[in-house]
mmJSON file of the N, C-alpha and C atoms, coordinates in Angstrom:
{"data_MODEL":{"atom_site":{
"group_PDB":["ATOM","ATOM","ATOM","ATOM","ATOM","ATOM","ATOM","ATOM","ATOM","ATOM","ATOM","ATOM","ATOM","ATOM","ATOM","ATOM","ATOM","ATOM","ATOM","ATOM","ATOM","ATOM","ATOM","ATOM","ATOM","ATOM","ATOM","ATOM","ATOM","ATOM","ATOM","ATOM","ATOM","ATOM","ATOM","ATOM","ATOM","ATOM","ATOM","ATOM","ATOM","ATOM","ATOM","ATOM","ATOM","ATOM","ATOM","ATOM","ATOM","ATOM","ATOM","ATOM","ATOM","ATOM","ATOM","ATOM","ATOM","ATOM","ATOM","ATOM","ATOM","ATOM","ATOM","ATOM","ATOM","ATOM","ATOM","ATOM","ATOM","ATOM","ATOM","ATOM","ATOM","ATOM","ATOM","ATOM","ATOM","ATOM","ATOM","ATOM","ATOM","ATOM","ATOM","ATOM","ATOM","ATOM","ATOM","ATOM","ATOM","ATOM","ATOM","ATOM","ATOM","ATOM","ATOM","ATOM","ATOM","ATOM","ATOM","ATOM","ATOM","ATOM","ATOM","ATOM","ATOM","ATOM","ATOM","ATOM","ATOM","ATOM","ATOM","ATOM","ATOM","ATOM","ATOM","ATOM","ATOM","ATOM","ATOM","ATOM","ATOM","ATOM","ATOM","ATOM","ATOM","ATOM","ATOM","ATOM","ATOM","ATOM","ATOM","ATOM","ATOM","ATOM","ATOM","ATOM","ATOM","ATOM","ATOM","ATOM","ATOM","ATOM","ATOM","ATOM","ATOM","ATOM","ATOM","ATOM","ATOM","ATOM","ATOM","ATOM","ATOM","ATOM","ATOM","ATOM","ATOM","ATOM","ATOM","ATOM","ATOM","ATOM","ATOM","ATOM","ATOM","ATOM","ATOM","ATOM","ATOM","ATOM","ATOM","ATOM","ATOM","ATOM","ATOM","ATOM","ATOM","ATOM","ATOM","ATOM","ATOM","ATOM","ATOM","ATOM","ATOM","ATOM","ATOM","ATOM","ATOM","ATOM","ATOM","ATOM"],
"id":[1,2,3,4,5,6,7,8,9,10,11,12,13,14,15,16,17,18,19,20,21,22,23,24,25,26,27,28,29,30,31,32,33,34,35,36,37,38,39,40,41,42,43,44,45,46,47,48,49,50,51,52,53,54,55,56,57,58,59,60,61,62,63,64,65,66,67,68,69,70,71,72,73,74,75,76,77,78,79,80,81,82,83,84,85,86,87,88,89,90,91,92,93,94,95,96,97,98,99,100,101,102,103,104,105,106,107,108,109,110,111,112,113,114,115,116,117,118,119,120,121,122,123,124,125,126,127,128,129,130,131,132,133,134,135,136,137,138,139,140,141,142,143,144,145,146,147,148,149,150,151,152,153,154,155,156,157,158,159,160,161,162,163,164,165,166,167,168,169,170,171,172,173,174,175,176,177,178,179,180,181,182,183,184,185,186,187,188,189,190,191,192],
"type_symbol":["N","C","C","N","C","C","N","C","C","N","C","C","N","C","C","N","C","C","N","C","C","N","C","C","N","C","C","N","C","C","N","C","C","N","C","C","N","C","C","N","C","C","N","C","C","N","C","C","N","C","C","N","C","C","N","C","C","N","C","C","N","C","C","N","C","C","N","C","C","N","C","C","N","C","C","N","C","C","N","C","C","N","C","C","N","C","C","N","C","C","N","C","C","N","C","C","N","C","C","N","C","C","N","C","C","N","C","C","N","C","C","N","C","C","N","C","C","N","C","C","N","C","C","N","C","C","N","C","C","N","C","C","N","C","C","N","C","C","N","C","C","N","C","C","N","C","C","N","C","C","N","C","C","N","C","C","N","C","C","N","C","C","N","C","C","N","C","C","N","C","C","N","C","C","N","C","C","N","C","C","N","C","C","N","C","C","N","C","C","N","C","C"],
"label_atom_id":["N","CA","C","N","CA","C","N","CA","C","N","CA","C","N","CA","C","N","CA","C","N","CA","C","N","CA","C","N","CA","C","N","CA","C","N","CA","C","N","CA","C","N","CA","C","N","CA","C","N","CA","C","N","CA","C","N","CA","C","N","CA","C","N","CA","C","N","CA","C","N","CA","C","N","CA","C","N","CA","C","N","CA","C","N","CA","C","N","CA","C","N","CA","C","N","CA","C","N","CA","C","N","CA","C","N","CA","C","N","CA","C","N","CA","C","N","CA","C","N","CA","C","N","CA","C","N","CA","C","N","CA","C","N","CA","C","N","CA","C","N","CA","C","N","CA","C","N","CA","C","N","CA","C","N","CA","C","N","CA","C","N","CA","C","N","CA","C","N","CA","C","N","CA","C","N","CA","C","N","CA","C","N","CA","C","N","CA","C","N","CA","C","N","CA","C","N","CA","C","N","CA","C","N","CA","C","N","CA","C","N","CA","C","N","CA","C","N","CA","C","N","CA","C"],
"label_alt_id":[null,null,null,null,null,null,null,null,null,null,null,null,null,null,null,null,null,null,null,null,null,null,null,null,null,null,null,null,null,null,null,null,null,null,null,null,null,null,null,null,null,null,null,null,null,null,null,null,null,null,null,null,null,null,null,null,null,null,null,null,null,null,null,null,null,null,null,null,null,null,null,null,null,null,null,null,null,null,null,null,null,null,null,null,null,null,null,null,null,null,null,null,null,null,null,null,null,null,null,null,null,null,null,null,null,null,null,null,null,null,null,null,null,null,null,null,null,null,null,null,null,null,null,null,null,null,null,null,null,null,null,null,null,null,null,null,null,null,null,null,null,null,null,null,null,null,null,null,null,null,null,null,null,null,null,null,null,null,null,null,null,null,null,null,null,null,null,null,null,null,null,null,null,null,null,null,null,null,null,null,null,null,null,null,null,null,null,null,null,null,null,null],
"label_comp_id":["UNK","UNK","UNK","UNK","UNK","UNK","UNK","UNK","UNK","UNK","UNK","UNK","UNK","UNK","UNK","UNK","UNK","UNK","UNK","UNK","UNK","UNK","UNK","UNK","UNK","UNK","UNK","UNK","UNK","UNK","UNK","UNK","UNK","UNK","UNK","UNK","UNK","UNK","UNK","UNK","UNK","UNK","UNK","UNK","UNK","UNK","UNK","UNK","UNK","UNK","UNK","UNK","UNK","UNK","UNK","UNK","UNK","UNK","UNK","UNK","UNK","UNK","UNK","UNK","UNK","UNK","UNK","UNK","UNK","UNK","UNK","UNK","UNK","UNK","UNK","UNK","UNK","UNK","UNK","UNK","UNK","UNK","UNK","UNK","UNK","UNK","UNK","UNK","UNK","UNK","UNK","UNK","UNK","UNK","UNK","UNK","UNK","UNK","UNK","UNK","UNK","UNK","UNK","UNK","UNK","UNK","UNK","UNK","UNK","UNK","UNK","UNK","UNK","UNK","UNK","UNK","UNK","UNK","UNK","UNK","UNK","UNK","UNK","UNK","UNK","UNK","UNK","UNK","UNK","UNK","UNK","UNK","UNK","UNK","UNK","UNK","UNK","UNK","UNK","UNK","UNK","UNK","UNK","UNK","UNK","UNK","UNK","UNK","UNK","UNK","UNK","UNK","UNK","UNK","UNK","UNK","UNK","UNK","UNK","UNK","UNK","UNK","UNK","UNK","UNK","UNK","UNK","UNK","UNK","UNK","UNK","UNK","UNK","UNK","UNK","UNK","UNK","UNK","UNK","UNK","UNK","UNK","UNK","UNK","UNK","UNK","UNK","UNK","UNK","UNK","UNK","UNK"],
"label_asym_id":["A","A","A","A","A","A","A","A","A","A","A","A","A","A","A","A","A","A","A","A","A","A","A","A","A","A","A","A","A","A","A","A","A","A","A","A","A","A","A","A","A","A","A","A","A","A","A","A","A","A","A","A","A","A","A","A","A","A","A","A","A","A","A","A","A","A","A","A","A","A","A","A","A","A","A","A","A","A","A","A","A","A","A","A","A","A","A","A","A","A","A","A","A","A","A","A","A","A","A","A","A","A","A","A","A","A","A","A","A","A","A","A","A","A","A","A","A","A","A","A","A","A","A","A","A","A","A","A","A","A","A","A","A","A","A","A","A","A","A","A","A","A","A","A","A","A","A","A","A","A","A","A","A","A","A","A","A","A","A","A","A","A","A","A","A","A","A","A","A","A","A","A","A","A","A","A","A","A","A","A","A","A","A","A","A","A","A","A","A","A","A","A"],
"label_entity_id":["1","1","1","1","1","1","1","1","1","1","1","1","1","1","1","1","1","1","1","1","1","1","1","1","1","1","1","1","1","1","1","1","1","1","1","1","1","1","1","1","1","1","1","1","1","1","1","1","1","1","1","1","1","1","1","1","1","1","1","1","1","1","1","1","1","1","1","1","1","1","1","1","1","1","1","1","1","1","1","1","1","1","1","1","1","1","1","1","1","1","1","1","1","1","1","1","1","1","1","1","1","1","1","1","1","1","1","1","1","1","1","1","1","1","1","1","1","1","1","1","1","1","1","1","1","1","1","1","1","1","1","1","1","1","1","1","1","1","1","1","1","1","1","1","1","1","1","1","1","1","1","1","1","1","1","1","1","1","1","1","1","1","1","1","1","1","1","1","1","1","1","1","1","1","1","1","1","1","1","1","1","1","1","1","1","1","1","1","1","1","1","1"],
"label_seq_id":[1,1,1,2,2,2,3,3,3,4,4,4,5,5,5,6,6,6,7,7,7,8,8,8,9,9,9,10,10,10,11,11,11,12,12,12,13,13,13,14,14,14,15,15,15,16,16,16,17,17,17,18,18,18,19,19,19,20,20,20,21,21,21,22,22,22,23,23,23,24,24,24,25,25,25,26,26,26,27,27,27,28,28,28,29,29,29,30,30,30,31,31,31,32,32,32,33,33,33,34,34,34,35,35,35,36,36,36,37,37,37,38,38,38,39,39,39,40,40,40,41,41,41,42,42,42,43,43,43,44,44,44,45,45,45,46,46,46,47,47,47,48,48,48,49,49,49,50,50,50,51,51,51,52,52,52,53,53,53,54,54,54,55,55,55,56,56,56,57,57,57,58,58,58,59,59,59,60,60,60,61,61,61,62,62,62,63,63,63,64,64,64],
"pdbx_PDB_ins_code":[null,null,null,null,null,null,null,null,null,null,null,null,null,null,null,null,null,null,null,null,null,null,null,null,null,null,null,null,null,null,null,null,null,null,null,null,null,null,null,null,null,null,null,null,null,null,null,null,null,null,null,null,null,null,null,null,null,null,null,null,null,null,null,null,null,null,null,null,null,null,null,null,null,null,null,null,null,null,null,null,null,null,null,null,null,null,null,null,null,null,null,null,null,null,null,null,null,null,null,null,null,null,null,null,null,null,null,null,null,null,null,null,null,null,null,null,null,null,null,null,null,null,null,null,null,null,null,null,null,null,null,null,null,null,null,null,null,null,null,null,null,null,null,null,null,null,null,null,null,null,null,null,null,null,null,null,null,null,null,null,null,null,null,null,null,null,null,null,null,null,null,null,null,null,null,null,null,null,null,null,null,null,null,null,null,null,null,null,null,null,null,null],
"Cartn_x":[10.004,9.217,10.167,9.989,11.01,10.506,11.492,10.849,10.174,10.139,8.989,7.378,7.807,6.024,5.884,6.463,5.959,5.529,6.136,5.995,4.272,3.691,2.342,2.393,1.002,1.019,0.441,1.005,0.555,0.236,-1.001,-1.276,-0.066,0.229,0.733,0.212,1.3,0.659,0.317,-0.688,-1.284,-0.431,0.69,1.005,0.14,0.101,-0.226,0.228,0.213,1.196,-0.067,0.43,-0.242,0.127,-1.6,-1.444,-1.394,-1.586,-1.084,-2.662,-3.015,-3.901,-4.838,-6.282,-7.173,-7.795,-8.357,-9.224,-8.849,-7.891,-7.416,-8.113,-8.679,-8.53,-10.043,-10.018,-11.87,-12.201,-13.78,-14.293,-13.618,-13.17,-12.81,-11.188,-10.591,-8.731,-9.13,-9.816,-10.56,-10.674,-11.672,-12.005,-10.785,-10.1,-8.393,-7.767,-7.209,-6.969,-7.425,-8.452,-9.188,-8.74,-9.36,-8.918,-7.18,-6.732,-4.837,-4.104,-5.125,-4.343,-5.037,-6.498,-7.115,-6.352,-6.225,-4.989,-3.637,-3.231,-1.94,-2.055,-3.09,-3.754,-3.668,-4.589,-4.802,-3.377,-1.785,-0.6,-0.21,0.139,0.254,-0.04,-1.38,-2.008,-1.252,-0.93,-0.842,0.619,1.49,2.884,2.618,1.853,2.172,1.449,0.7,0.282,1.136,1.73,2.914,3.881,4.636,5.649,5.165,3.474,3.087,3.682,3.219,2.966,4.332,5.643,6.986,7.589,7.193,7.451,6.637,5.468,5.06,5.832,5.604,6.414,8.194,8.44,9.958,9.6,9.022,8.781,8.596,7.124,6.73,8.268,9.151,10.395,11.32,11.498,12.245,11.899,10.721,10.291,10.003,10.229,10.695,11.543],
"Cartn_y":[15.658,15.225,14.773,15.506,14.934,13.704,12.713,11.398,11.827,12.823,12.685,12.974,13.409,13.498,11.901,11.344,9.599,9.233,9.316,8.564,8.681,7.776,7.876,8.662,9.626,10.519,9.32,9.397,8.381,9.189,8.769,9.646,9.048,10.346,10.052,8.938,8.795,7.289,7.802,7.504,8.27,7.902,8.988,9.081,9.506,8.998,9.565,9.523,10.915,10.971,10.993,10.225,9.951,11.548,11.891,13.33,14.521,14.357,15.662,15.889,17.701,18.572,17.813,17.336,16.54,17.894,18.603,19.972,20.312,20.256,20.5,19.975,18.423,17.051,17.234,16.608,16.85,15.272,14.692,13.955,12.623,12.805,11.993,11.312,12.455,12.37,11.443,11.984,11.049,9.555,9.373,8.203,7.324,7.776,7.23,6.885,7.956,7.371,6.369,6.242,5.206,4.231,3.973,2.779,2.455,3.521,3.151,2.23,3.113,2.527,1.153,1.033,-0.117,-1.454,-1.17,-2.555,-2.558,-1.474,-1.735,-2.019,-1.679,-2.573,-4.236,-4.697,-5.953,-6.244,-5.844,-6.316,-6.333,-5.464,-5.697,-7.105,-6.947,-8.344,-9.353,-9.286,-10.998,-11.053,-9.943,-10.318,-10.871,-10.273,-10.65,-11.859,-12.895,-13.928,-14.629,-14.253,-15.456,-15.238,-14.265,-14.187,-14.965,-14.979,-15.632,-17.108,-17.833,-19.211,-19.314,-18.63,-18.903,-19.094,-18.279,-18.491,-19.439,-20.162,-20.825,-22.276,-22.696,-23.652,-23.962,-23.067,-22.586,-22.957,-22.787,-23.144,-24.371,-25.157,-26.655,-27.091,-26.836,-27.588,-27.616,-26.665,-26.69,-27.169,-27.405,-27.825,-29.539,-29.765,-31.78,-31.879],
"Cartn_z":[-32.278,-31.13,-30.025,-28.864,-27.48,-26.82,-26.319,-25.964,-25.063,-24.011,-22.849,-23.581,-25.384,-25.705,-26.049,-26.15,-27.024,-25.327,-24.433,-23.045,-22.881,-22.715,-22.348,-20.372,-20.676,-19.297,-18.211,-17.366,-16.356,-15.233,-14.574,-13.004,-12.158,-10.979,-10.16,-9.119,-8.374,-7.677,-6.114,-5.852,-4.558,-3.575,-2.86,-1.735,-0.533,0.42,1.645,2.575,3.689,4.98,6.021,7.284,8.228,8.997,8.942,9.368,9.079,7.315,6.718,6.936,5.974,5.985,4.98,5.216,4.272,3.946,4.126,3.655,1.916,1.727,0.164,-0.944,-0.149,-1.022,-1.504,-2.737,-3.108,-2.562,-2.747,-2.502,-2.986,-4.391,-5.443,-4.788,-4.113,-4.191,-2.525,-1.494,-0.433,-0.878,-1.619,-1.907,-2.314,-3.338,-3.941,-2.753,-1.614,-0.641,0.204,0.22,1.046,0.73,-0.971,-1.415,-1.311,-1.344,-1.545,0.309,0.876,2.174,2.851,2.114,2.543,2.016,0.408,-0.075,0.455,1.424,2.049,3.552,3.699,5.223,4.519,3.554,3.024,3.207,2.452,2.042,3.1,4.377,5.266,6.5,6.024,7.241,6.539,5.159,4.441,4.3,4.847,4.981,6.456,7.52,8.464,9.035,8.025,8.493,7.819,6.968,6.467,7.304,8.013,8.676,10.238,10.598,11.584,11.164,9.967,9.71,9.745,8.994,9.447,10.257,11.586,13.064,13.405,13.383,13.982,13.407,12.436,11.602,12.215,12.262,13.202,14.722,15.484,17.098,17.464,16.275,16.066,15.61,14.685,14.647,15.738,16.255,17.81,19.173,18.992,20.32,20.011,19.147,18.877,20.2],
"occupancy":[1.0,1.0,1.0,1.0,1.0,1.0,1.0,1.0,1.0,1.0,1.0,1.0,1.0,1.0,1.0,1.0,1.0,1.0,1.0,1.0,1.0,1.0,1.0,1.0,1.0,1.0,1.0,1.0,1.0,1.0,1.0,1.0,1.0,1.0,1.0,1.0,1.0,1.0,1.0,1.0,1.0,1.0,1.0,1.0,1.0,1.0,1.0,1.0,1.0,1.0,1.0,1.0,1.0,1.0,1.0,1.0,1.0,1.0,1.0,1.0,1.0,1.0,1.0,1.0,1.0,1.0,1.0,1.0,1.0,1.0,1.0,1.0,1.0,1.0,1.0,1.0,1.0,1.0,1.0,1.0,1.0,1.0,1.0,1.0,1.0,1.0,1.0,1.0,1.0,1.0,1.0,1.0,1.0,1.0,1.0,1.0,1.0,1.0,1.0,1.0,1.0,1.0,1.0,1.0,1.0,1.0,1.0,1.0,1.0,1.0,1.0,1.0,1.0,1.0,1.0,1.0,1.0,1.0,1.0,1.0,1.0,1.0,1.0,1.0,1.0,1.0,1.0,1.0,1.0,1.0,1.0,1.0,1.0,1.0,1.0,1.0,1.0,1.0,1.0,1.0,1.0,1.0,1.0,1.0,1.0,1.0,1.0,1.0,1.0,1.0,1.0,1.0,1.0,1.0,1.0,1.0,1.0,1.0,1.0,1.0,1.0,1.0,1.0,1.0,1.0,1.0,1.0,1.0,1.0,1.0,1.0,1.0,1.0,1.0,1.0,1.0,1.0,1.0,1.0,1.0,1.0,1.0,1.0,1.0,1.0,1.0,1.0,1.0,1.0,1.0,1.0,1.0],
"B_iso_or_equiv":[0.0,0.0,0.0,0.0,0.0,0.0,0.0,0.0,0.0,0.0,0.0,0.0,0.0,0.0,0.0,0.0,0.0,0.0,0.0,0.0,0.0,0.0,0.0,0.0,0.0,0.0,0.0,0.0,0.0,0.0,0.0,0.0,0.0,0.0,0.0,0.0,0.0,0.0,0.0,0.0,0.0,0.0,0.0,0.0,0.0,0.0,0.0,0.0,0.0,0.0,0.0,0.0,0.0,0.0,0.0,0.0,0.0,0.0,0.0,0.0,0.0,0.0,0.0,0.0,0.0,0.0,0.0,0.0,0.0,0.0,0.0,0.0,0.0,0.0,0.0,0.0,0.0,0.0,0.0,0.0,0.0,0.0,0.0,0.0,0.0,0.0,0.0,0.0,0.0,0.0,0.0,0.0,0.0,0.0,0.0,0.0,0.0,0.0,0.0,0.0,0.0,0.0,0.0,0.0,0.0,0.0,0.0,0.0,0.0,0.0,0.0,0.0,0.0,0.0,0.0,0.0,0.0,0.0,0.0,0.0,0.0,0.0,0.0,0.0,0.0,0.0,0.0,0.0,0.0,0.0,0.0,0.0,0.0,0.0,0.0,0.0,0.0,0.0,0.0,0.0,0.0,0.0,0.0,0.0,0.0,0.0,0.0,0.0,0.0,0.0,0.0,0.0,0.0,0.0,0.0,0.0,0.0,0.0,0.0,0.0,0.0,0.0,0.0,0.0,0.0,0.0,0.0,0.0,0.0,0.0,0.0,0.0,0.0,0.0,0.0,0.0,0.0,0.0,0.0,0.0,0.0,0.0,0.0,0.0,0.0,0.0,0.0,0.0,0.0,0.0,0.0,0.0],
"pdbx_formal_charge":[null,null,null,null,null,null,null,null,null,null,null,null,null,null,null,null,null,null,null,null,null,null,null,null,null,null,null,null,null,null,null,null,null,null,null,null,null,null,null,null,null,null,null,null,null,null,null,null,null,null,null,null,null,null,null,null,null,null,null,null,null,null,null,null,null,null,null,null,null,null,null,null,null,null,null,null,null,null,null,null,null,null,null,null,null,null,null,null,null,null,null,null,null,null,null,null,null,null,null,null,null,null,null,null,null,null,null,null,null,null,null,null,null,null,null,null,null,null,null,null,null,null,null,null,null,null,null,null,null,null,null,null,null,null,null,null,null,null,null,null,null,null,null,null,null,null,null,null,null,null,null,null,null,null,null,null,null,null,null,null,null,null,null,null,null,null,null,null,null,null,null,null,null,null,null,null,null,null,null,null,null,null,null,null,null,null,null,null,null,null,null,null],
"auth_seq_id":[1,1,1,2,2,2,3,3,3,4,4,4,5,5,5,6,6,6,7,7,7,8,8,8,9,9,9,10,10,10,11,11,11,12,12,12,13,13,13,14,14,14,15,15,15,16,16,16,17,17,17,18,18,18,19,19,19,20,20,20,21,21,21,22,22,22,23,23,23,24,24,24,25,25,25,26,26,26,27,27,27,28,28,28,29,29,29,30,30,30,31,31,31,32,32,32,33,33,33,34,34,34,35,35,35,36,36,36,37,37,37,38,38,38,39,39,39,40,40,40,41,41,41,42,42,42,43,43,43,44,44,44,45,45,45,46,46,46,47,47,47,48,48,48,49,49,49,50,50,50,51,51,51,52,52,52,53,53,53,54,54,54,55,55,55,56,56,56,57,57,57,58,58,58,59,59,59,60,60,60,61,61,61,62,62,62,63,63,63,64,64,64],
"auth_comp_id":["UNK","UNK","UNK","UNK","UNK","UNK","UNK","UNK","UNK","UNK","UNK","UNK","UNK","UNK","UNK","UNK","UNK","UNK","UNK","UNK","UNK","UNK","UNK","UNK","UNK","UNK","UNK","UNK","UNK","UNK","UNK","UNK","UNK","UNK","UNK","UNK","UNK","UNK","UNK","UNK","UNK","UNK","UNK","UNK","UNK","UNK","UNK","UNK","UNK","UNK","UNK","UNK","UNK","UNK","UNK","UNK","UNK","UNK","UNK","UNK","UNK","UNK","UNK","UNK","UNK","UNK","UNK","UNK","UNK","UNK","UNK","UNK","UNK","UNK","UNK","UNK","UNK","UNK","UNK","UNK","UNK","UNK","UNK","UNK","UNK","UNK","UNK","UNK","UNK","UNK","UNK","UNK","UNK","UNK","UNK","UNK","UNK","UNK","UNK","UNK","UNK","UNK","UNK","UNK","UNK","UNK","UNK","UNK","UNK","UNK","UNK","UNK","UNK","UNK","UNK","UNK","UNK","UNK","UNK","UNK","UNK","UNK","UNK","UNK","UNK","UNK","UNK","UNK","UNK","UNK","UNK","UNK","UNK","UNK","UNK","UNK","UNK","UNK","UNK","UNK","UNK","UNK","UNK","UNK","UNK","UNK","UNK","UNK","UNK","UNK","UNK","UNK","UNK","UNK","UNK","UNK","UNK","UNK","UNK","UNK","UNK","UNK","UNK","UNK","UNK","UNK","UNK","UNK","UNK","UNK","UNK","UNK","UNK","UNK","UNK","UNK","UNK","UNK","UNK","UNK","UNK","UNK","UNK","UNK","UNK","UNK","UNK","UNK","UNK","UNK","UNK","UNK"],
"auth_asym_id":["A","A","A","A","A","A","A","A","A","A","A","A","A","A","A","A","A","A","A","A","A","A","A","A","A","A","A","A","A","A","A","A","A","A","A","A","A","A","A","A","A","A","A","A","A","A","A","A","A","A","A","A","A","A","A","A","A","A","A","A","A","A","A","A","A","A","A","A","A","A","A","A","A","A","A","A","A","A","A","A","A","A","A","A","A","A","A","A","A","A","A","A","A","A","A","A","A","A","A","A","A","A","A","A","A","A","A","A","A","A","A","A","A","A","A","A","A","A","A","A","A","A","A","A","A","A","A","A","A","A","A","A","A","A","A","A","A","A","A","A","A","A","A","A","A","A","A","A","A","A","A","A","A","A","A","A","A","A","A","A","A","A","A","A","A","A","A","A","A","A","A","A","A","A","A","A","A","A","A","A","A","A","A","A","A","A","A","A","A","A","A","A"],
"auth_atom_id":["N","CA","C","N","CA","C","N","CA","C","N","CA","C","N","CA","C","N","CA","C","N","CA","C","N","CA","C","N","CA","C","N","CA","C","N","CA","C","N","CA","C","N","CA","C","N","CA","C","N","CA","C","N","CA","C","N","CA","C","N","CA","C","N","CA","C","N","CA","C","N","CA","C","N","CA","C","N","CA","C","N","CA","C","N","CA","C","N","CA","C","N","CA","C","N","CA","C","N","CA","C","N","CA","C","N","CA","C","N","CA","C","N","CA","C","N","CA","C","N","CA","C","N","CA","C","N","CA","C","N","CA","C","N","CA","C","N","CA","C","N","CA","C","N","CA","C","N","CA","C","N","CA","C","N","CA","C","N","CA","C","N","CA","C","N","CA","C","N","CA","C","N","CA","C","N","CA","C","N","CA","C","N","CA","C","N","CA","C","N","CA","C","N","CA","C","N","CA","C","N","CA","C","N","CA","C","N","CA","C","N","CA","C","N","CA","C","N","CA","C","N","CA","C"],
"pdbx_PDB_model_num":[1,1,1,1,1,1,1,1,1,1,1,1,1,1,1,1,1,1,1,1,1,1,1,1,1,1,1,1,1,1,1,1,1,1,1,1,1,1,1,1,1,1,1,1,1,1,1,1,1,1,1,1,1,1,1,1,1,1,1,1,1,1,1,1,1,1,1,1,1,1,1,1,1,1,1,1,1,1,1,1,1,1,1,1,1,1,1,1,1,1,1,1,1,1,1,1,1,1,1,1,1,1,1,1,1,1,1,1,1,1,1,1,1,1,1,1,1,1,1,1,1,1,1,1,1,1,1,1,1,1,1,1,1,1,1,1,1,1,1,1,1,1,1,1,1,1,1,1,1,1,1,1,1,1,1,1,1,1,1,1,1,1,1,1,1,1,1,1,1,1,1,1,1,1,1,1,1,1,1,1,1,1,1,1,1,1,1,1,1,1,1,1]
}}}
């Protein structure tokens, strides 16, 4: 038995390019995307309200 048969099959992890050809995609591979870029919209906003609260925290200390 070759180790890539013991490796459990794992789906690929949904890439997406801003812009490519959607026509290919069934209803199902749509929906995956949706969901994939909506939680990186979510990760996105919540790096950038912590990087807000860092700068702001940083300005309130300098302006003492």
């Amino acid at each position: 038995m070759a180790i890539a048969d013991e490796e459990p099959l794992r789906k690929p992890s949904i890439v997406h390019e801003i812009g490519c050809d959607l026509s290919k995609l069934s209803v199902e591979e749509l929906h995956e995307r949706i969901a994939a870029l909506k939680a990186e919209v979510e990760r996105l906003e919540a790096m950038l309200r912590s990087k807000q609260a860092s700068r702001n925290a940083a300005d309130t200390f300098f302006r003492r």
